[in-house]
C-alpha positions as CSV (number, residue, x, y, z in Angstrom):
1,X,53.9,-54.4,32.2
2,X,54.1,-50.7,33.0
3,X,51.3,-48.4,34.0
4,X,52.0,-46.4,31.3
5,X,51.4,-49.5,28.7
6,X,47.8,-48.5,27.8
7,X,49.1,-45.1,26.6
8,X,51.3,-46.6,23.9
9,X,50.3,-47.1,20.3
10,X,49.7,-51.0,19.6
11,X,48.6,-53.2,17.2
12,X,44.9,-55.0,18.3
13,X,46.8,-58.5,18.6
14,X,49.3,-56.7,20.9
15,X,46.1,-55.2,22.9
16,X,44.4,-59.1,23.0
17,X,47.5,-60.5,24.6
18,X,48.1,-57.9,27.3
19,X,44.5,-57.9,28.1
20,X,44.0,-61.7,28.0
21,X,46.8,-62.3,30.2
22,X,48.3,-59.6,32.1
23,X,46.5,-58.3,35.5
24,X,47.5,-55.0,35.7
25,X,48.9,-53.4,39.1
26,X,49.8,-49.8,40.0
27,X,52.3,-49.0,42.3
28,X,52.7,-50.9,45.3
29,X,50.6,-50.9,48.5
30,X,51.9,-53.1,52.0
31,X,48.7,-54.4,52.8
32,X,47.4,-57.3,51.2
33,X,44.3,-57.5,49.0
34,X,40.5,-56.4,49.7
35,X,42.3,-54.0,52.9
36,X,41.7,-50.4,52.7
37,X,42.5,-48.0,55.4
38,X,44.0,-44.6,56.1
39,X,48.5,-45.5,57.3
40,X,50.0,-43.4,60.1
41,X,50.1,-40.2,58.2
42,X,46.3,-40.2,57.0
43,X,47.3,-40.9,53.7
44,X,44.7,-43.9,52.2
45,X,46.6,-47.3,51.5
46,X,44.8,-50.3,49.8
47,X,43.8,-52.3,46.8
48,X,40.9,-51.9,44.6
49,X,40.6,-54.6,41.9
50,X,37.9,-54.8,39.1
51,X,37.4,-57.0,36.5
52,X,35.0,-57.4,33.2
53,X,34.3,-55.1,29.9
54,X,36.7,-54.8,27.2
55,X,34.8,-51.8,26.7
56,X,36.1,-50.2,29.8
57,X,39.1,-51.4,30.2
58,X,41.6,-48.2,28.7
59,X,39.9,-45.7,30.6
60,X,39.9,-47.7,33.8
61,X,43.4,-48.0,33.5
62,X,43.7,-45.0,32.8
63,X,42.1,-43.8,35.9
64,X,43.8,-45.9,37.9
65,X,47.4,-44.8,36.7
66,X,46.2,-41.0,37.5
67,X,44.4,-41.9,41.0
68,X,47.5,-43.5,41.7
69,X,49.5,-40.4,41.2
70,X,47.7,-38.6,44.0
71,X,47.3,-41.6,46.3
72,X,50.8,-43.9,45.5
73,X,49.8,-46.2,48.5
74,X,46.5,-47.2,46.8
75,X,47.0,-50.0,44.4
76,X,44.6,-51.4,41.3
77,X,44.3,-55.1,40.2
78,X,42.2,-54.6,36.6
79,X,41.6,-57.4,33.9
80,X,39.2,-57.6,30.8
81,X,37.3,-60.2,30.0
82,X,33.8,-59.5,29.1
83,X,30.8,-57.4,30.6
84,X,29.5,-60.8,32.0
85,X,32.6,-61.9,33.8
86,X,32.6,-58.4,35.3
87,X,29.1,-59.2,36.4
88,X,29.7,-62.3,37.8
89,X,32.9,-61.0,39.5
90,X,31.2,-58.4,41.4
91,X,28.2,-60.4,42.9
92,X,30.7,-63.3,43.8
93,X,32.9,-60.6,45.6
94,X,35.3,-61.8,43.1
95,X,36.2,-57.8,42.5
96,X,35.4,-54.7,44.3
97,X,33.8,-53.3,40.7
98,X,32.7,-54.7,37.8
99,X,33.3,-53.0,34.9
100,X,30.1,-53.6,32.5
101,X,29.1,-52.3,29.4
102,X,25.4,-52.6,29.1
103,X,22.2,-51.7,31.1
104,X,22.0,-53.6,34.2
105,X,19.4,-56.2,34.4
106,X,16.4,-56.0,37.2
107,X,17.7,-59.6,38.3
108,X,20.6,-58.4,39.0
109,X,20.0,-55.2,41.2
110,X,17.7,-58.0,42.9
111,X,21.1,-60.2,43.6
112,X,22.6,-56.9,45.0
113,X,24.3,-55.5,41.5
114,X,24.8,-51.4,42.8
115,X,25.7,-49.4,39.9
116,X,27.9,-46.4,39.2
117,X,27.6,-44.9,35.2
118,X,30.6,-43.7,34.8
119,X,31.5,-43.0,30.7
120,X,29.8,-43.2,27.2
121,X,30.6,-44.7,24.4
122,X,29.0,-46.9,21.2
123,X,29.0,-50.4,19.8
124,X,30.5,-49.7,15.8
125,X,29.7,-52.1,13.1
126,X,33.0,-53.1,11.5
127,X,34.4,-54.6,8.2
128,X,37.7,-55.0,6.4
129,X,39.0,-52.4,4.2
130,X,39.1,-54.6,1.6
131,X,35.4,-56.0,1.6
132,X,34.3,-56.1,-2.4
133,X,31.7,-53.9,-2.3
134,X,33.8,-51.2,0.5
135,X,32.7,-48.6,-1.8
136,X,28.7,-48.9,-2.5
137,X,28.5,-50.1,1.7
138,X,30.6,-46.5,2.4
139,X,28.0,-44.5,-0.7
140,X,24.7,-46.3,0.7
141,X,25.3,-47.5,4.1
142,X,22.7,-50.0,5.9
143,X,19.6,-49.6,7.6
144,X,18.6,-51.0,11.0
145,X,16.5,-53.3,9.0
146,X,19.2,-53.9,7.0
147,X,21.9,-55.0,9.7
148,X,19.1,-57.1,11.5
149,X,18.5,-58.9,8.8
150,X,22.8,-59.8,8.4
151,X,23.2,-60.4,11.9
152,X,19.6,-62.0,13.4
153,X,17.7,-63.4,10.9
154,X,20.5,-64.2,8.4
155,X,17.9,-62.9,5.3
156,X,20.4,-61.1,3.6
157,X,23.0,-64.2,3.0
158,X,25.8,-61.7,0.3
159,X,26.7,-58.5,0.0
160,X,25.2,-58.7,-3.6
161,X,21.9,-58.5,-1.2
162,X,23.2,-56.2,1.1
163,X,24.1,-52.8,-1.3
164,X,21.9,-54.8,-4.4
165,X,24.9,-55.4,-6.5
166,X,25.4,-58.4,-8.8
167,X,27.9,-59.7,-6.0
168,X,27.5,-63.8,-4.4
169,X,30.2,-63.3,-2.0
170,X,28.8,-64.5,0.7
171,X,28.6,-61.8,4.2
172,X,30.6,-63.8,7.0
173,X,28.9,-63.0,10.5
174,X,30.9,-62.3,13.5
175,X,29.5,-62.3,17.0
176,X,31.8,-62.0,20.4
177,X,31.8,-65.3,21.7
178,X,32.1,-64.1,25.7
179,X,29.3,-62.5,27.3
180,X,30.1,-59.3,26.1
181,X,27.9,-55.8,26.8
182,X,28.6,-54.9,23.2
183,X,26.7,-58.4,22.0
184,X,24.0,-57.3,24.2
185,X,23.9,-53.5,22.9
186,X,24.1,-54.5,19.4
187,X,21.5,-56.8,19.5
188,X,19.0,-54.5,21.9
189,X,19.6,-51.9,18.9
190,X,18.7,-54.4,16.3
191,X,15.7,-55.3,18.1
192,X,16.6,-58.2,20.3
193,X,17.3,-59.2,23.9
194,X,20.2,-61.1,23.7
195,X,23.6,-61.4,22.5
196,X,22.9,-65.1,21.7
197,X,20.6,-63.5,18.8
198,X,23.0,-63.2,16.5
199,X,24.2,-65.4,14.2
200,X,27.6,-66.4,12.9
201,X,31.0,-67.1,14.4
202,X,32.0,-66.5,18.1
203,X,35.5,-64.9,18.9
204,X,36.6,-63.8,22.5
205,X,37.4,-60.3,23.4
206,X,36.9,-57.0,21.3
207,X,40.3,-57.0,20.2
208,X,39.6,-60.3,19.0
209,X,37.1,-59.6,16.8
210,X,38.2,-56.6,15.2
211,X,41.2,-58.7,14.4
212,X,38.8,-61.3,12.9
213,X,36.9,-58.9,11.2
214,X,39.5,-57.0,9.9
215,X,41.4,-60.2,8.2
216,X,37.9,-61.2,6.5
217,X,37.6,-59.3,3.3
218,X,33.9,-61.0,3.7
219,X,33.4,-60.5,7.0
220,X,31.1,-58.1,9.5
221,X,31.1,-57.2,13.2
222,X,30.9,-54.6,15.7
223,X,33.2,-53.3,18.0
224,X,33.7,-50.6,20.4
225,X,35.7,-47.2,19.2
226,X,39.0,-47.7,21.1
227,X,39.5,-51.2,19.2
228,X,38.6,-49.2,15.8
229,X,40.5,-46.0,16.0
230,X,44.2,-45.3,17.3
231,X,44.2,-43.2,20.5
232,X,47.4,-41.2,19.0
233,X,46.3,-40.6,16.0
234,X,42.8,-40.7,16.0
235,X,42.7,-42.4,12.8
236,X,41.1,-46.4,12.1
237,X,43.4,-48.8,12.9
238,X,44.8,-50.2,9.6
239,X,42.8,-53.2,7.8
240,X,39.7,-51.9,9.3
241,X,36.5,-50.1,8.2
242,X,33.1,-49.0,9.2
243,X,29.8,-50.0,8.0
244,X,28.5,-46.5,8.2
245,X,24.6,-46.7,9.8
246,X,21.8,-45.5,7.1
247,X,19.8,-43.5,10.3
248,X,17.2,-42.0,8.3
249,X,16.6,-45.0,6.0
250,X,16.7,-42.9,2.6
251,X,20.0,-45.8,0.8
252,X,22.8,-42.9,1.1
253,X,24.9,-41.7,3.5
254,X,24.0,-38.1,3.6
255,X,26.0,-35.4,4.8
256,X,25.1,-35.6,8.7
257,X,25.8,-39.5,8.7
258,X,28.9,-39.3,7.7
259,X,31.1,-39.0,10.8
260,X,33.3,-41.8,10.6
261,X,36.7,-40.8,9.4
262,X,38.1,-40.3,12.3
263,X,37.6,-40.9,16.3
264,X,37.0,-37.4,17.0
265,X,34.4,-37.2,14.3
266,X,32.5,-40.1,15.5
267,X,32.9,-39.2,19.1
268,X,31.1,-36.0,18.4
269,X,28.4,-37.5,16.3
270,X,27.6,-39.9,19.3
271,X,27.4,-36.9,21.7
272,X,25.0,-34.7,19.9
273,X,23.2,-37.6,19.5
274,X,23.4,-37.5,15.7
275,X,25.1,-41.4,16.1
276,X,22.0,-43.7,17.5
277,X,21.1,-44.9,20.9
278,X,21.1,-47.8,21.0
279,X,24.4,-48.6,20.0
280,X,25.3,-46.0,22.2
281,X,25.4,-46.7,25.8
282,X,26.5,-45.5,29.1
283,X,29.2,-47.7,30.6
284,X,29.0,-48.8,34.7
285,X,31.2,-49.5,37.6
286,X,29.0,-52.4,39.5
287,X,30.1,-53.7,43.0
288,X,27.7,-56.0,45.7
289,X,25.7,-53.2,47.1
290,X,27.4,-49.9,47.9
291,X,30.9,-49.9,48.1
292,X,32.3,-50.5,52.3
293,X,36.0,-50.3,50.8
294,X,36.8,-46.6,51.8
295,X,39.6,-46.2,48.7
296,X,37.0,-47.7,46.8
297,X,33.8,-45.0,47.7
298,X,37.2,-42.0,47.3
299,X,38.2,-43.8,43.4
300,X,34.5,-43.9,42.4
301,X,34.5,-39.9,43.8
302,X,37.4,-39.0,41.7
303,X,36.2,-40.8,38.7
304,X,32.9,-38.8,38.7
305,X,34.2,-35.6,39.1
306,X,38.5,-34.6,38.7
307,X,38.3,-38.1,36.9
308,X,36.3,-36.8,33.9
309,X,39.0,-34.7,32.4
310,X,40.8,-38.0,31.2
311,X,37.6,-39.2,29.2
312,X,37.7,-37.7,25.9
313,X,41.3,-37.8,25.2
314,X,41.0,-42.2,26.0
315,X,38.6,-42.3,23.4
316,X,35.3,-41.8,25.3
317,X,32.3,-39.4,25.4
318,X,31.3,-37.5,29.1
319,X,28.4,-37.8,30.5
320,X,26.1,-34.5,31.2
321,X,26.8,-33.2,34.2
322,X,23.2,-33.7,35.4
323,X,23.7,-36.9,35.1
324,X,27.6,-36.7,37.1
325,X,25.4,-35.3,39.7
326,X,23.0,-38.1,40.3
327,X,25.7,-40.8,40.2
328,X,27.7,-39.2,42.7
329,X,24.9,-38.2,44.6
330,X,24.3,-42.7,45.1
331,X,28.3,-42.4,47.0
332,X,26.7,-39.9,49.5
């Protein structure tokens, strides 16, 4: 697999099997793993591998294909496989970052967890274009109340009960099945702890369960934008569809909640703050106390500052730059 790979227009499945199996490297560096130093000519040489979020995973790669440009020497190991894996990864000194799409836990900054918000982005609940009742969910939306009762309690059981149509079909729950920052978001905005909260069936990976969801005409998830909407051309990926959020409770989607048609649209709404937060969240780099690996403490620079010009056009919103300012103030 290229560098360039993540650029390309693909289907989800196409997405799942590169990021299930395929460690992605850029360019080539002489010295073996975990070394980082400056060569001969000054010029830094290394390896700098992370691990973790689905969530993440585009833009780090995206990152690391543009680092890579001005430091060729430097190369990037990167793999997804869920927020927790990242975690775990980073504390075991498995990877030098985690890549984790949730808040970070007290417990873990007490194991050493040294985080680095990097991005924004939002948790999207999802369905299949061809749900039965597509159109009353699209007119009416649902509330919080409405979406914790689906996904927690299991109270609303169809989607008769759901947009109060004569429907039985009964709502099929999907929930990721890996220890996933998105599970954790989505339930914190429905009023829980943990991902283990919600009901219904477990699938691995985002791309997973958008391609889950999406063949389901009964069935509802949630997934991150960049496995909803096509980076090219900024339109939903075909078979799936969003449950639009009822924010102001009133049963209709009025003209400031409807952002959803395309990425750009919904990338805005999430910036001004318009889209709700919770599911919104900021997106970390984590490592085992603060980064010793000199190419590491230079990416985590660039990523902070020249870095942010490759957020919005992979799908992502930037953070203020008061809040830039702190983070890189932690690298000092």
């Amino acid at each position: 697999m290229t560098h360039h790979q993540t650029l390309r227009k693909v289907s989800l499945s196409t997405l799942l099997i590169s990021i299930l199996f395929i460690s992605i490297q850029f360019s080539c560096g002489g010295k073996k793993e975990g070394d980082s130093s400056r060569n001969a000519s000054g010029a830094l040489e290394g390896t700098i591998s992370l691990s973790g979020a689905f969530a993440l995973y585009p833009l780090a790669n995206k990152w690391a294909e543009e680092f890579g440009k001005l430091h060729p020497d430097v190369r990037f190991n990167i793999s997804a496989g869920g927020a927790g894996k990242g975690m775990a990864d980073a504390l075991g000194g498995a990877v030098d970052l985690g890549m984790v799409s949730r808040d970070i836990k007290d417990e873990e900054k007490t194991k050493g967890a040294w985080p680095i918000a990097v991005t924004k982005d939002a948790v999207i609940p999802t369905m299949s274009v061809i749900n039965p009742v597509v159109t009353a969910l699209k007119e009416k939306g649902l509330t919080k109340d409405e979406f914790r009762k689906i996904f927690i309690t299991n109270e609303l059981k169809t989607w008769g009960q759901a947009v109060e149509s004569s429907s039985t079909d009964k709502i099929n729950v999907y929930n990721r099945s890996d220890a996933a920052g998105a599970g954790a978001t989505w339930a914190q905005y429905l009023g829980g702890k943990e991902q283990d909260e919600i009901k219904g069936l477990g699938v691995f990976g985002d791309p997973g369960l958008a391609e889950a969801v999406k063949k389901d005409p009964l069935g509802i998830g949630y997934n991150n934008i960049i496995y909803i909407y096509d980076l090219t051309s900024k339109a939903k990926y075909p078979g799936i569809d969003v449950v639009p959020i009822d924010v102001n409770g009133d049963n209709k989607i009025t003209t400031d909640e409807q952002f959803y048609d395309d990425m750009n649209q919904l990338v805005a709404a999430i910036a001004d703050g318009r889209y709700p937060s919770p599911p919104a969240r900021e997106l970390y780099f984590v490592s085992n106390g603060k980064p010793k690996n000199e190419a590491v403490t230079v990416f985590l620079k660039w990523v902070l500052t020249e870095g942010q010009k490759y957020v919005a056009e992979t799908g992502y919103i930037q953070l203020s730059a008061d809040r830039l300012t702190t983070e890189s103030e932690k690298l000092k």
